[in-house]
C-alpha positions as CSV (number, residue, x, y, z in Angstrom):
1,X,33.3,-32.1,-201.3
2,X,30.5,-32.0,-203.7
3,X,29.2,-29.0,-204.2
4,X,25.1,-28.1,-203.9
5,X,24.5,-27.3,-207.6
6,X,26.2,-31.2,-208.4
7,X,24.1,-32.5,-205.4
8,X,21.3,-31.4,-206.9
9,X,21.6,-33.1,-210.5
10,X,22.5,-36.2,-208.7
11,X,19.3,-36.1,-206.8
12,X,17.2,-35.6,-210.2
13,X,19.0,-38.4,-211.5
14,X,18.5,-41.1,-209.0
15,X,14.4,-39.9,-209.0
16,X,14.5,-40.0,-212.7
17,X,15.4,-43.5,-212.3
18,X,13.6,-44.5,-209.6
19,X,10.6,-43.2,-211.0
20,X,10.7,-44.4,-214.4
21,X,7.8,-46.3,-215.0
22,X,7.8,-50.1,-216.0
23,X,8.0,-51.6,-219.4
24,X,4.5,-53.2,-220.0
25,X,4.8,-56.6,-219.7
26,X,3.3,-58.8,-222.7
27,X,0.4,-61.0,-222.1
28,X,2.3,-64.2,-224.0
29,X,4.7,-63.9,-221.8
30,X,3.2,-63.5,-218.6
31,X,1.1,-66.5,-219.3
32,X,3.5,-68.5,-220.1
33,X,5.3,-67.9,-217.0
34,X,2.1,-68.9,-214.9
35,X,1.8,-72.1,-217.1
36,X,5.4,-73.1,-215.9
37,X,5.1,-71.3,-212.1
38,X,2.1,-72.9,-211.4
39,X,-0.5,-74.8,-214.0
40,X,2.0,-77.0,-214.9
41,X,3.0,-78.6,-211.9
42,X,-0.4,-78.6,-210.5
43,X,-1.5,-80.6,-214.1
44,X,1.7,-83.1,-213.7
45,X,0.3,-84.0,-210.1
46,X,-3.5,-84.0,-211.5
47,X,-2.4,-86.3,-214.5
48,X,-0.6,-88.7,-212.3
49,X,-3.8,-89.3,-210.4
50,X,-5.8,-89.4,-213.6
51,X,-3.6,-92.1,-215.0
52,X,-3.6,-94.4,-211.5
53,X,-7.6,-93.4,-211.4
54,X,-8.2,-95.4,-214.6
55,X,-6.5,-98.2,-213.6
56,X,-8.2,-98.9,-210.6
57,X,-11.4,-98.5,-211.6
58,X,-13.1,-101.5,-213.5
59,X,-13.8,-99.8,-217.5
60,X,-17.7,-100.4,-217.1
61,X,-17.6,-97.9,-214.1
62,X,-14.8,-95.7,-215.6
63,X,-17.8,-94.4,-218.5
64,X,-19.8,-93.2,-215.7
65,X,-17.9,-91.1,-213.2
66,X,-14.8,-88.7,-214.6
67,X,-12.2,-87.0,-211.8
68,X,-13.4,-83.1,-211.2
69,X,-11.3,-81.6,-208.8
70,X,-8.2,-82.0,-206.2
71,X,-7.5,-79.2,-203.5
72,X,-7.0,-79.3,-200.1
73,X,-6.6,-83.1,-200.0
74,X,-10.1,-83.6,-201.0
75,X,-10.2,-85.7,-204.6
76,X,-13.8,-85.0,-206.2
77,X,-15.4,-87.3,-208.6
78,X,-18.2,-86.9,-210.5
79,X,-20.9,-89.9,-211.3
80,X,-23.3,-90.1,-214.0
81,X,-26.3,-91.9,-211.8
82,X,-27.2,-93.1,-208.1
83,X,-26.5,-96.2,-209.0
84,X,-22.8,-95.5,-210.0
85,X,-22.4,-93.3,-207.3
86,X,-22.9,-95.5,-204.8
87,X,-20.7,-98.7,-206.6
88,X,-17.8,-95.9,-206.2
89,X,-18.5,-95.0,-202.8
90,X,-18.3,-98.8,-201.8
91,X,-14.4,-98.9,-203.5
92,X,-13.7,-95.4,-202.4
93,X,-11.8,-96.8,-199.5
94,X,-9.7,-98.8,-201.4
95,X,-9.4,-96.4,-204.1
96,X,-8.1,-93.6,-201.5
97,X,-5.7,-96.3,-199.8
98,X,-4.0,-97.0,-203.5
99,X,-3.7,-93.5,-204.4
100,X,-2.3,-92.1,-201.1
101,X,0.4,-95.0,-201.6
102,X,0.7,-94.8,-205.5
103,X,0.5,-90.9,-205.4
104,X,1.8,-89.8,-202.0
105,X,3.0,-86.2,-203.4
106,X,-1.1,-85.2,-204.4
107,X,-1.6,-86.0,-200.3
108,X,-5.2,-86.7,-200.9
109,X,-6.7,-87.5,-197.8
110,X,-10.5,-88.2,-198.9
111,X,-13.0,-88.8,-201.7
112,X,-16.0,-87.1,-202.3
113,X,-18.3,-88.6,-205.0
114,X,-20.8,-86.2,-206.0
115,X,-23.7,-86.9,-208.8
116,X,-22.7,-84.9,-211.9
């Protein structure tokens, strides 16, 4: 049987170790563990779309609207005039149609083209 006064250090030792406090953790590596958690897969689906993006649209319209934002299934584009704005909402339908096939994992649902 253990006896109280070897009880007792064993105690103070497993609080002494419990309650040690944390190595601070360095910035470099803590960022670079978001970039691989997190940014990167969400870029790698983003660029996908980018790429598909340029391709569908004609290179005259391409100059005047740039991809701005995908979350929640909503793909937001921004357009440099009325005018473009509203040739891009005409193909948005087919645009959306070849993205959800060519990019199925992004699960974009709609397009929003927004003057910008």
């Amino acid at each position: 049987m253990v006896n109280e006064e070897e009880q007792l250090r064993n105690t103070v030792k497993w609080r002494a170790k419990k309650q040690s406090p944390r190595k601070p953790a360095k910035l470099g590596e803590a960022v670079k563990q978001l970039m691989e958690d997190w940014i990167s897969p969400q870029q790698s689906r983003f660029e996908e779309i980018a790429e598909l993006w340029d391709e569908l649209l004609p290179a005259e319209l391409r100059k005047h609207c740039r991809l701005d934002d995908i979350s929640g299934g909503l793909l937001k584009v921004l357009a440099d005039s009325p005018s473009h704005l509203y040739e891009l909402q005409l193909c948005s339908a087919e645009f959306l149609e070849e993205l959800q096939k060519e990019c199925p994992r992004a699960r974009i649902k709609k397009i929003k083209i927004v003057p910008g």
